[in-house]
Biopython code that builds the backbone (N, CA, C, O; Angstrom):
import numpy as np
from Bio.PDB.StructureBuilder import StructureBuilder

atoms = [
    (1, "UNK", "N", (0.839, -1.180, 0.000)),
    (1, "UNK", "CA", (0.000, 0.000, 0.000)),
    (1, "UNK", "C", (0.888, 1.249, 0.000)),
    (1, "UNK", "O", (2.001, 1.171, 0.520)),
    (2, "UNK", "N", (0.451, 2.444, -0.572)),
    (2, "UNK", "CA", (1.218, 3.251, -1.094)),
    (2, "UNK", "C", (1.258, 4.361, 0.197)),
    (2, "UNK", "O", (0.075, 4.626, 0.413)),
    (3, "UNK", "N", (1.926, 4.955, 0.939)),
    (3, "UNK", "CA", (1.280, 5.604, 2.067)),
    (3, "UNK", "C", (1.684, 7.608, 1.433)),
    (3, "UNK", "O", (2.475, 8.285, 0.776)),
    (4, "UNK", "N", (0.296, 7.682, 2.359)),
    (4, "UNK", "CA", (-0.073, 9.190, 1.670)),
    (4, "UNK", "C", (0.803, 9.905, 2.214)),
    (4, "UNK", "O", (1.029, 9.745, 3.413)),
    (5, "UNK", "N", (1.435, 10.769, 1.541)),
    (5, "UNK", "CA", (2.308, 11.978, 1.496)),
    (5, "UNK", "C", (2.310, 13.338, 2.664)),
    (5, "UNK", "O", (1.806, 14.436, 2.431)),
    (6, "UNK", "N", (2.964, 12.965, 3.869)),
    (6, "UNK", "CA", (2.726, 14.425, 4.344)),
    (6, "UNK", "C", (3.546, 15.392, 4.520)),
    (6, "UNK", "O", (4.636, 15.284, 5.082)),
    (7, "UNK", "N", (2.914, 16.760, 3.887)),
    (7, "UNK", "CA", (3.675, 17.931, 3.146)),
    (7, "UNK", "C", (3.498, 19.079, 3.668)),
    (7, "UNK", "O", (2.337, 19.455, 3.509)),
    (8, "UNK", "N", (4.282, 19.961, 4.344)),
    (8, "UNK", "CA", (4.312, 20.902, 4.795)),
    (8, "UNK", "C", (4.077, 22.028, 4.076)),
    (8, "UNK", "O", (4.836, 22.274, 3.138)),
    (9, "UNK", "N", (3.003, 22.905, 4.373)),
    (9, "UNK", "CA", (2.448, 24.032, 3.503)),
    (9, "UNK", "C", (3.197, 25.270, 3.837)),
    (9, "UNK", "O", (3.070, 26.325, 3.216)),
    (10, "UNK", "N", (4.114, 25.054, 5.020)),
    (10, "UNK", "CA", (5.171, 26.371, 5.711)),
    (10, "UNK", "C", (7.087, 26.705, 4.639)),
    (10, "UNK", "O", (7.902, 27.603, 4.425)),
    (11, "UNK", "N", (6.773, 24.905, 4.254)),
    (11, "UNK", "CA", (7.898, 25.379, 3.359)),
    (11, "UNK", "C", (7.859, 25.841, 1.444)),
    (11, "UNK", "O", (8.788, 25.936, 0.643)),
    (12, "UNK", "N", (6.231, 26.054, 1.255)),
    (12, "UNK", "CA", (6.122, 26.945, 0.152)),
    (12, "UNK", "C", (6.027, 28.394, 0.319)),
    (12, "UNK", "O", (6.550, 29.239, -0.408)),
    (13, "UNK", "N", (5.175, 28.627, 1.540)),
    (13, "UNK", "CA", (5.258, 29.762, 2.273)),
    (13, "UNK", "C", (5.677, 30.414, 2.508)),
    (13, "UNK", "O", (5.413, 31.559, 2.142)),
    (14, "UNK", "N", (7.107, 29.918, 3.692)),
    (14, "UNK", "CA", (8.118, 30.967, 3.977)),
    (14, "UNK", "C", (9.696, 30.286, 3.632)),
    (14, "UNK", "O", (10.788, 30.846, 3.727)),
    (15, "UNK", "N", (9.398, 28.944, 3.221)),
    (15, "UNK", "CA", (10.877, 28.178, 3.149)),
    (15, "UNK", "C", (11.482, 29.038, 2.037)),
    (15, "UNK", "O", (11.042, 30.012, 1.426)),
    (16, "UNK", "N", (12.698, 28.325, 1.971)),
    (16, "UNK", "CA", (13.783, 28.560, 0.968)),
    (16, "UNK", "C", (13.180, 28.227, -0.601)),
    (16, "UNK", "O", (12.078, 27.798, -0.944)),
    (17, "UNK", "N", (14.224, 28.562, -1.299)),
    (17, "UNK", "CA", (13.681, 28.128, -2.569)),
    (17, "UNK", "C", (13.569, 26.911, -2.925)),
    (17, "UNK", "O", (12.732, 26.383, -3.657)),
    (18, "UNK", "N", (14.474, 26.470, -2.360)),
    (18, "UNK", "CA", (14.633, 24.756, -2.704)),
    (18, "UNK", "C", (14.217, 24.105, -2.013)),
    (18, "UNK", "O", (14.508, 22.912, -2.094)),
    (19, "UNK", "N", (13.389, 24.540, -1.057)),
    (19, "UNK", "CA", (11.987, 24.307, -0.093)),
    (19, "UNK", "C", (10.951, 24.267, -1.032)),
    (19, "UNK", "O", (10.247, 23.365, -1.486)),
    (20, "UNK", "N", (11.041, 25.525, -1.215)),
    (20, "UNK", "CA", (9.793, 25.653, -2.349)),
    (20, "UNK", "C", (9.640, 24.578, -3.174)),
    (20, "UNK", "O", (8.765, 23.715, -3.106)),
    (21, "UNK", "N", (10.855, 24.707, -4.237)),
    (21, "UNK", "CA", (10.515, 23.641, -5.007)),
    (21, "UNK", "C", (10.365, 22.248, -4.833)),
    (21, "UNK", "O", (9.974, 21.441, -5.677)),
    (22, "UNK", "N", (10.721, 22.026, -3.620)),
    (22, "UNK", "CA", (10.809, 20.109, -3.165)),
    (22, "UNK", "C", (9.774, 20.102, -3.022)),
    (22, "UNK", "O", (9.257, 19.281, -3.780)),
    (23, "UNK", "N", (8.516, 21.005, -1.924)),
    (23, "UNK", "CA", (6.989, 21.241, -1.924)),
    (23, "UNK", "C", (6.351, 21.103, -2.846)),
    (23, "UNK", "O", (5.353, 20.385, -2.779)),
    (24, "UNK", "N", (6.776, 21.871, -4.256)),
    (24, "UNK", "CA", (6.196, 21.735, -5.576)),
    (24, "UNK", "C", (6.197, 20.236, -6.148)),
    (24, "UNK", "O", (5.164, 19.688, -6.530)),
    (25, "UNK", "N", (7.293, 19.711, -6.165)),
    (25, "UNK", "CA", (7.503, 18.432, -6.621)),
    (25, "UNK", "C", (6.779, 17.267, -6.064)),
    (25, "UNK", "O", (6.177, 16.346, -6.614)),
    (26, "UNK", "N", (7.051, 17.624, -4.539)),
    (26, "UNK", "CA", (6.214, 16.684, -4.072)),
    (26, "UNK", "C", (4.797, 16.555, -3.571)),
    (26, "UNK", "O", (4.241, 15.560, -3.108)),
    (27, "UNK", "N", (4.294, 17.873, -3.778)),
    (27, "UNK", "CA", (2.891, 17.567, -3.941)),
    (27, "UNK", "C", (1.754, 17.297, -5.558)),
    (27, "UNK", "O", (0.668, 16.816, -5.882)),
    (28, "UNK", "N", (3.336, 18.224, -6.328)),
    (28, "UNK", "CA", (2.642, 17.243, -7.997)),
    (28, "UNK", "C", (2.863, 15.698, -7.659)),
    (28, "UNK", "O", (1.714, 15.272, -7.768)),
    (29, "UNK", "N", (3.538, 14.781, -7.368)),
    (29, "UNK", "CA", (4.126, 13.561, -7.471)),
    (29, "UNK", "C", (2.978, 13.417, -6.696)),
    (29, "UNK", "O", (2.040, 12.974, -7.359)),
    (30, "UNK", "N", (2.707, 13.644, -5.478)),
    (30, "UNK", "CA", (1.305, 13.107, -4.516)),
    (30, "UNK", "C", (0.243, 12.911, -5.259)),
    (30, "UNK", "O", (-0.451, 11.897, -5.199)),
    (31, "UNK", "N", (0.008, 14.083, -6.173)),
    (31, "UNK", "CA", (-1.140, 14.102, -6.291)),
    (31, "UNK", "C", (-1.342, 13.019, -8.181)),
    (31, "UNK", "O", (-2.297, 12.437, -8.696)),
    (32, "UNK", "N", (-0.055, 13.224, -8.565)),
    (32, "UNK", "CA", (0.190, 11.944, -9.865)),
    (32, "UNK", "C", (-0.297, 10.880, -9.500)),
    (32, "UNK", "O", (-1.300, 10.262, -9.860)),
    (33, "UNK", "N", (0.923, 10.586, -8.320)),
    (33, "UNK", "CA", (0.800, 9.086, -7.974)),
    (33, "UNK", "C", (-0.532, 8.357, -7.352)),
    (33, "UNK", "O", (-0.852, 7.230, -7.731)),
    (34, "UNK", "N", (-1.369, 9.161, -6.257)),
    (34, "UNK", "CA", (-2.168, 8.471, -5.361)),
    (34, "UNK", "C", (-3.457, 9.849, -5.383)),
    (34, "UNK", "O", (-4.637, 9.561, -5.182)),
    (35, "UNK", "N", (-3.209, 10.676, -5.534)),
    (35, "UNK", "CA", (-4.334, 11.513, -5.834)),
    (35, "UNK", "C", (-4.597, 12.024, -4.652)),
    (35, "UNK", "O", (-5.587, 12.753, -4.585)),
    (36, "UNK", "N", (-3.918, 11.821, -3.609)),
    (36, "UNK", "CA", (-3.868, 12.558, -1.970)),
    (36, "UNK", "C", (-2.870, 12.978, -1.929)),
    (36, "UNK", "O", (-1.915, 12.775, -2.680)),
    (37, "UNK", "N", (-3.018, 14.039, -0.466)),
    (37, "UNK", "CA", (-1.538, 14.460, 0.445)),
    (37, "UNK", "C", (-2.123, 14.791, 1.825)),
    (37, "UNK", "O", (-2.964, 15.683, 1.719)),
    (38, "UNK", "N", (-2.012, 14.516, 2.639)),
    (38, "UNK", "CA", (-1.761, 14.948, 3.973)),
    (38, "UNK", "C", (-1.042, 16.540, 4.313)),
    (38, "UNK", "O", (0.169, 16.672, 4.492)),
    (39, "UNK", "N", (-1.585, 17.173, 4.339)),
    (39, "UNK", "CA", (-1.320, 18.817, 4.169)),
    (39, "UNK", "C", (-1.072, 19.306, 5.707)),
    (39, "UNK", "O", (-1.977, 18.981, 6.476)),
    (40, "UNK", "N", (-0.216, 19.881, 6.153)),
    (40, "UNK", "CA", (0.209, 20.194, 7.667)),
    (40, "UNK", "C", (0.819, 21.395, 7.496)),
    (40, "UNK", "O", (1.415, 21.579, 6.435)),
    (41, "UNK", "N", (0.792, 22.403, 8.466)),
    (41, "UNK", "CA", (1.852, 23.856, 8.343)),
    (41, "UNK", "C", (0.638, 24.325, 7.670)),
    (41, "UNK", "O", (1.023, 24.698, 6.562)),
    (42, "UNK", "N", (-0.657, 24.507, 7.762)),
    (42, "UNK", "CA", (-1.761, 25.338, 7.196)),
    (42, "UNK", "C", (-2.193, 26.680, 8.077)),
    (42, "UNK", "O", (-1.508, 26.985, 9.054)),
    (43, "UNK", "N", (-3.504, 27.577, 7.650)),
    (43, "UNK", "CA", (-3.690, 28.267, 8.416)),
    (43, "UNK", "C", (-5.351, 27.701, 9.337)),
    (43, "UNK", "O", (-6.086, 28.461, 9.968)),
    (44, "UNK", "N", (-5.507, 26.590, 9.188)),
    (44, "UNK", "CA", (-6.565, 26.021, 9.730)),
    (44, "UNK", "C", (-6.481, 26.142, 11.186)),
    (44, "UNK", "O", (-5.305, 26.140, 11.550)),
    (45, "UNK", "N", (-7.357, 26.251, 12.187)),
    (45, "UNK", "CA", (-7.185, 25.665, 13.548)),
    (45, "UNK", "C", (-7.702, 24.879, 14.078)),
    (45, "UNK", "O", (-8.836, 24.689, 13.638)),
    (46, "UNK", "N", (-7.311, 24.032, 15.182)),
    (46, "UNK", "CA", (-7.694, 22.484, 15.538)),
    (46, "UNK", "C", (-9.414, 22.753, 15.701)),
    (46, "UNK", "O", (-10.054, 21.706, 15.604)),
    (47, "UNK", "N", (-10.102, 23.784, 15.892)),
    (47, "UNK", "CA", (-11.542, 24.210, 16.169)),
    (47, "UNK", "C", (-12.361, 23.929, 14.971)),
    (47, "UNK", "O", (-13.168, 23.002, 14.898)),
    (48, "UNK", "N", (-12.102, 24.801, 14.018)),
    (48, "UNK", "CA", (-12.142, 24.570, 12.544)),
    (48, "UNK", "C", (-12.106, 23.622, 12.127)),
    (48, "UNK", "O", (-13.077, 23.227, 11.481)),
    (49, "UNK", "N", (-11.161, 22.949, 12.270)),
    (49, "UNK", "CA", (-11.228, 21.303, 11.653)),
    (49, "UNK", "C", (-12.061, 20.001, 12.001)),
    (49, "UNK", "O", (-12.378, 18.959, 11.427)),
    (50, "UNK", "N", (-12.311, 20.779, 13.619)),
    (50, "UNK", "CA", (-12.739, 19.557, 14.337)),
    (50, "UNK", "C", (-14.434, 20.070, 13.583)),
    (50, "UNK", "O", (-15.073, 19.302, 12.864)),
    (51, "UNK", "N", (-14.903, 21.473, 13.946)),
    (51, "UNK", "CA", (-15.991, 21.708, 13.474)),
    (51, "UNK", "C", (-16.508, 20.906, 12.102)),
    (51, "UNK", "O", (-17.568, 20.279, 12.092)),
    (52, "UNK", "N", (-15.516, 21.021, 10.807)),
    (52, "UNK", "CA", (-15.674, 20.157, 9.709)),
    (52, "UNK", "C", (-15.755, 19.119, 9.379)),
    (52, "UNK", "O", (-16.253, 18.679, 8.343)),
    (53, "UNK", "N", (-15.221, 18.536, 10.311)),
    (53, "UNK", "CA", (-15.391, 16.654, 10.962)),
    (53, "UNK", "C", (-16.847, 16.715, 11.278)),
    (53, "UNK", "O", (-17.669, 16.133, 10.569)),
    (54, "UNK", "N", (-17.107, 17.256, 12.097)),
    (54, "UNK", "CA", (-18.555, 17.072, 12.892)),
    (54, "UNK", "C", (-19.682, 17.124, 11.763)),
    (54, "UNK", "O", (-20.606, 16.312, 11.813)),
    (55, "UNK", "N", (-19.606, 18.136, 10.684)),
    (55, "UNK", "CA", (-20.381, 18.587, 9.781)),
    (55, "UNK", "C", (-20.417, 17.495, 8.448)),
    (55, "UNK", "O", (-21.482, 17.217, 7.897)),
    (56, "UNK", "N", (-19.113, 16.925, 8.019)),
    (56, "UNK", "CA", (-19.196, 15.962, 7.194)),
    (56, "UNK", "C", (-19.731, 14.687, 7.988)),
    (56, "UNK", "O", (-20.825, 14.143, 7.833)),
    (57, "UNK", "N", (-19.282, 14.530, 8.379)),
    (57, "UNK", "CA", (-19.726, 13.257, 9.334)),
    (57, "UNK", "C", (-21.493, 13.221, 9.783)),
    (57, "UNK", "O", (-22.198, 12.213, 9.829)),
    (58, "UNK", "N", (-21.908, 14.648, 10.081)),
    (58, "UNK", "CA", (-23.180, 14.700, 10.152)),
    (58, "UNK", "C", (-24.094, 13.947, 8.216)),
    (58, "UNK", "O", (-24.884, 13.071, 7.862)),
    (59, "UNK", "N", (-23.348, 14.924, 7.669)),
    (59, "UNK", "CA", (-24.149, 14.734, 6.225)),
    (59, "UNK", "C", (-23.851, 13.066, 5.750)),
    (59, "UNK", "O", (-24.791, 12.588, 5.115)),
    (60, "UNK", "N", (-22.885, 12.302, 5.937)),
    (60, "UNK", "CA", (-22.793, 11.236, 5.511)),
    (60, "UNK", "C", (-23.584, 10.430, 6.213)),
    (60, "UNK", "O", (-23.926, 9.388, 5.653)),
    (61, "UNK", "N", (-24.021, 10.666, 7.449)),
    (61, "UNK", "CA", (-24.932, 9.773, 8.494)),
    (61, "UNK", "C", (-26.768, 10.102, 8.022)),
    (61, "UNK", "O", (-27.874, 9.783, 8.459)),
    (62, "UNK", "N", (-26.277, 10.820, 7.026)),
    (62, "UNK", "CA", (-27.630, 11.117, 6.484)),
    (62, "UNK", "C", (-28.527, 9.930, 5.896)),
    (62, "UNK", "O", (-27.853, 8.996, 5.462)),
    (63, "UNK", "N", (-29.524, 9.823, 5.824)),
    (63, "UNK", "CA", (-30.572, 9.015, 4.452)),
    (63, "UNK", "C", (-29.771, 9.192, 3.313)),
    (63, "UNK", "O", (-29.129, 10.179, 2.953)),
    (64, "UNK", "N", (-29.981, 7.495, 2.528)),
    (64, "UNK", "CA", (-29.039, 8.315, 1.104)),
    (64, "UNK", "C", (-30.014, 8.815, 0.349)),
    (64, "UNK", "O", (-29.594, 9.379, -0.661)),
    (65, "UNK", "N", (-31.875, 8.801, 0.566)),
    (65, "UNK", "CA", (-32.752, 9.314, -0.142)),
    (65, "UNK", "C", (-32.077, 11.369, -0.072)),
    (65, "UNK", "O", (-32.169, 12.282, -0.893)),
    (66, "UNK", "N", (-31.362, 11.273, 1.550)),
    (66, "UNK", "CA", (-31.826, 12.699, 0.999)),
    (66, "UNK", "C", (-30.337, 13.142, 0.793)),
    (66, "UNK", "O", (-30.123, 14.351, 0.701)),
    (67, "UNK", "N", (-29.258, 12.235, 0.711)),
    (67, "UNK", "CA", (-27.577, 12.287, 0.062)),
    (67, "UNK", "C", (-27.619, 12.385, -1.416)),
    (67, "UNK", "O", (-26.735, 12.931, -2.076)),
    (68, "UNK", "N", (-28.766, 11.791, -1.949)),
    (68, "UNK", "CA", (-28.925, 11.238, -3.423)),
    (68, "UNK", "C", (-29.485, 13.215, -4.539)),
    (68, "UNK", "O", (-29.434, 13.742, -5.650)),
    (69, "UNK", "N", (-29.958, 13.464, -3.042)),
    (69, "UNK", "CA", (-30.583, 15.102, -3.625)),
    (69, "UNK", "C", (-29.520, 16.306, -3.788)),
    (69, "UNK", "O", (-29.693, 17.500, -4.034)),
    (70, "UNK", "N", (-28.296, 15.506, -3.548)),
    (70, "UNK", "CA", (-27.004, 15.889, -3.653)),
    (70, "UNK", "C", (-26.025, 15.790, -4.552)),
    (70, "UNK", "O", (-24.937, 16.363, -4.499)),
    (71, "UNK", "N", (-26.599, 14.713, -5.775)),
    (71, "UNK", "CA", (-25.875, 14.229, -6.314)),
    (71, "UNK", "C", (-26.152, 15.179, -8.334)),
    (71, "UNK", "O", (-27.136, 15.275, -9.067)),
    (72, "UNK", "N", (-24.955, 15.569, -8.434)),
    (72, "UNK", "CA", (-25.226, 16.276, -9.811)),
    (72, "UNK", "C", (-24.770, 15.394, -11.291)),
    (72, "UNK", "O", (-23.791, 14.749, -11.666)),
    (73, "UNK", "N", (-26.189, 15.821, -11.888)),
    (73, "UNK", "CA", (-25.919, 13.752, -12.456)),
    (73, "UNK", "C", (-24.796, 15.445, -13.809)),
    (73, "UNK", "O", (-24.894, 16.672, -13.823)),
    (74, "UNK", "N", (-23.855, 14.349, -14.701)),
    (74, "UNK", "CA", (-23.314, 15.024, -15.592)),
    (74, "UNK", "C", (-21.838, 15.654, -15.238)),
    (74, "UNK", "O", (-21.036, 16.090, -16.064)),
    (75, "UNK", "N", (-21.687, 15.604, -13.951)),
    (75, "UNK", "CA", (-20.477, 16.085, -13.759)),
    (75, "UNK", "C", (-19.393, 15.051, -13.099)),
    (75, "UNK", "O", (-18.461, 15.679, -12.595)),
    (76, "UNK", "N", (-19.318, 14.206, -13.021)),
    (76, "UNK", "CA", (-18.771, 12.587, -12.830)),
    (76, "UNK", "C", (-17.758, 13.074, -11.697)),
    (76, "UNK", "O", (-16.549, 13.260, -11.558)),
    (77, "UNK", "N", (-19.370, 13.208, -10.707)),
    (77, "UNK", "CA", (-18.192, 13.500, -9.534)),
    (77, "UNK", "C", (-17.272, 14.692, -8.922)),
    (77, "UNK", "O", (-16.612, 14.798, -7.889)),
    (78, "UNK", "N", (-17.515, 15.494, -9.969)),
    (78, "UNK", "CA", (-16.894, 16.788, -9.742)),
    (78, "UNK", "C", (-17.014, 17.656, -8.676)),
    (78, "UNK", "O", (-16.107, 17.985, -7.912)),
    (79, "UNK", "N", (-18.436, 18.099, -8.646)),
    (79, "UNK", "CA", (-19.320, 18.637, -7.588)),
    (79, "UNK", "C", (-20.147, 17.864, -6.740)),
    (79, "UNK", "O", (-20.313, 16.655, -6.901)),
    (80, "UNK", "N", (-20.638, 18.494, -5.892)),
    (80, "UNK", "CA", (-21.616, 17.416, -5.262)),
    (80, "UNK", "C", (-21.782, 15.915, -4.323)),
    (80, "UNK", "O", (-20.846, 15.669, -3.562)),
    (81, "UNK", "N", (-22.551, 15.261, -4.353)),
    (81, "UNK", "CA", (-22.548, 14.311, -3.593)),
    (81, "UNK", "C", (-22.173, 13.484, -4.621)),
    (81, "UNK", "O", (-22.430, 13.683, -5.808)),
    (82, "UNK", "N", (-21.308, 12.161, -3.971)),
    (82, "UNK", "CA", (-20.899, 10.950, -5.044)),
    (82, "UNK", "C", (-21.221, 9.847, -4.786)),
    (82, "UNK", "O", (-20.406, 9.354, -4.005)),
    (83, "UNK", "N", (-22.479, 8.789, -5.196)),
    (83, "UNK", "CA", (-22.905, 8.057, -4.233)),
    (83, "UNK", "C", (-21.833, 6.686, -4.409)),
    (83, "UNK", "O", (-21.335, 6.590, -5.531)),
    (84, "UNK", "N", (-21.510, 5.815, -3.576)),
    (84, "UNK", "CA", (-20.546, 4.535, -3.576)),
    (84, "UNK", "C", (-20.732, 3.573, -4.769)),
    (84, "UNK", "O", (-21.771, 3.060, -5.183)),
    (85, "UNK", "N", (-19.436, 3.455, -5.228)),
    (85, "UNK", "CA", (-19.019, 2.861, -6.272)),
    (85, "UNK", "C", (-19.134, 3.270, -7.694)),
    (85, "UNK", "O", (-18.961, 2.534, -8.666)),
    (86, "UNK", "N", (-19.526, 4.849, -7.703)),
    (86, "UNK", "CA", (-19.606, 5.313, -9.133)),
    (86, "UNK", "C", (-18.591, 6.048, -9.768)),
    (86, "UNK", "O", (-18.449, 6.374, -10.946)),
    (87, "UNK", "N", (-17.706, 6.309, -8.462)),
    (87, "UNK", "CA", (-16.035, 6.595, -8.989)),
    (87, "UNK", "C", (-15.190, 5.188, -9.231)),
    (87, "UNK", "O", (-15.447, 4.039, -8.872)),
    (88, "UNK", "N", (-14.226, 5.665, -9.882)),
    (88, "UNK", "CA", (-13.330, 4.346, -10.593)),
    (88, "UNK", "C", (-11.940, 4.741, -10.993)),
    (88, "UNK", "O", (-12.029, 5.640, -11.830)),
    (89, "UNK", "N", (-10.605, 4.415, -10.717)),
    (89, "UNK", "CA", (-9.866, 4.947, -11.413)),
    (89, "UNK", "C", (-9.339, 4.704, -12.696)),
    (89, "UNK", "O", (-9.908, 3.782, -13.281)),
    (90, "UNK", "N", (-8.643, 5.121, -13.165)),
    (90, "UNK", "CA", (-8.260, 5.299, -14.398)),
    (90, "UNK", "C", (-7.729, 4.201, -15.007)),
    (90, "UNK", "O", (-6.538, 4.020, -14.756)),
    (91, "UNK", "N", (-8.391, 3.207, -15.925)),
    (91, "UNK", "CA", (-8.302, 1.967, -16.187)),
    (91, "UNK", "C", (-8.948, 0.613, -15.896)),
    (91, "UNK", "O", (-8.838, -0.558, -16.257)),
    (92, "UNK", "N", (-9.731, 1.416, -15.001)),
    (92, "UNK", "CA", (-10.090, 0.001, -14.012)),
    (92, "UNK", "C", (-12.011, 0.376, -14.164)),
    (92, "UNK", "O", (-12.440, 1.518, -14.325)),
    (93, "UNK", "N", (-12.947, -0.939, -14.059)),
    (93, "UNK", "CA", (-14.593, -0.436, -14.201)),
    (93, "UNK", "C", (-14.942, -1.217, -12.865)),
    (93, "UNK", "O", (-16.089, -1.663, -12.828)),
    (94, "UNK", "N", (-14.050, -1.477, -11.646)),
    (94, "UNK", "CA", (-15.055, -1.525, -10.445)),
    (94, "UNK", "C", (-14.820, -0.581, -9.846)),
    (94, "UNK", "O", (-13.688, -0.130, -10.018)),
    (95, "UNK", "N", (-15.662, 0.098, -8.963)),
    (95, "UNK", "CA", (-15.853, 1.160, -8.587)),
    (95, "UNK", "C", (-14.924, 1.626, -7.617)),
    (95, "UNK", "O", (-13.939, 0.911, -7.799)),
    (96, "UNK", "N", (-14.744, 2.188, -6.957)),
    (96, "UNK", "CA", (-13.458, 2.596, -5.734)),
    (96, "UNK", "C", (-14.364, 2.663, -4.397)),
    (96, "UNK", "O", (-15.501, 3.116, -4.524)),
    (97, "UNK", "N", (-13.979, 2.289, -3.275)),
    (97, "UNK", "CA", (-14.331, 1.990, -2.004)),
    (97, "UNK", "C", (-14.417, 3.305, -1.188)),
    (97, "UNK", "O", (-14.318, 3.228, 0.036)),
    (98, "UNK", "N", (-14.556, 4.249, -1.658)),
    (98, "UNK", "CA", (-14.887, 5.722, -0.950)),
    (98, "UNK", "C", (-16.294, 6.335, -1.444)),
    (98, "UNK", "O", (-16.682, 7.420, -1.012)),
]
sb = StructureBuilder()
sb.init_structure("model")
sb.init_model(0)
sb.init_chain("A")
sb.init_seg("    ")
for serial, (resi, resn, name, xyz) in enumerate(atoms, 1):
    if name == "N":
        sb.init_residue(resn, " ", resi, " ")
    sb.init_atom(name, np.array(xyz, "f"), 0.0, 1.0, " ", f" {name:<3s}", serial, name[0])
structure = sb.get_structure()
C-alpha cells in the first residue's frame, strides 16, 4: 500500500527556494501518484477542523434518499454528492471503495 504523502504548507510559504521547489515536486508527485496528500503547516485551527469533521460526518450519516438530492448527475463526480461505487480509477470499471 502506497502511504499518503505528508507535506508541509510552511515550506512553500516561507521556506527557501529549494523548499519551495521540493513542496512543488512533491505535492505534484502526490497528487500523480495516489491523488492525496496529507497537508500540515496550514492556516486552519484544531476548532475549525474539528468543526468540519462534525459537519461531514453529520451529512454522511444522512438518508441516502436525501444524500442522493445531492448528487449532480453530468459532472462525474466533480461537484456534489458521489454516491458509492460510481467513482473508478483510471483503467479500471469496479468502482473505488470511498
Amino acid at each position: 500500500m502506497i502511504k499518503v504523502p505528508n507535506i508541509n504548507l510552511k515550506n512553500f510559504i516561507s521556506g527557501s527556494k529549494k523548499e519551495k521547489n521540493k513542496f512543488i515536486k512533491d505535492i505534484g508527485l502526490a497528487f500523480e501518484k495516489i491523488g492525496f496528500v496529507s497537508l500540515k503547516g496550514h492556516f486552519l485551527d484544531k476548532s475549525l477542523i474539528n468543526n468540519l469533521y462534525t459537519e461531514v460526518n453529520s451529512f454522511f450519516n444522512l438518508p441516502l434518499a436525501i444524500k442522493l438530492k445531492y448528487e449532480i448527475k453530468g459532472l462525474n463526480g466533480q461537484r456534489g454528492y458521489t454516491s458509492f461505487g460510481k467513482e473508478h480509477a483510471k483503467g479500471r470499471k469496479v468502482g473505488d471503495l470511498k
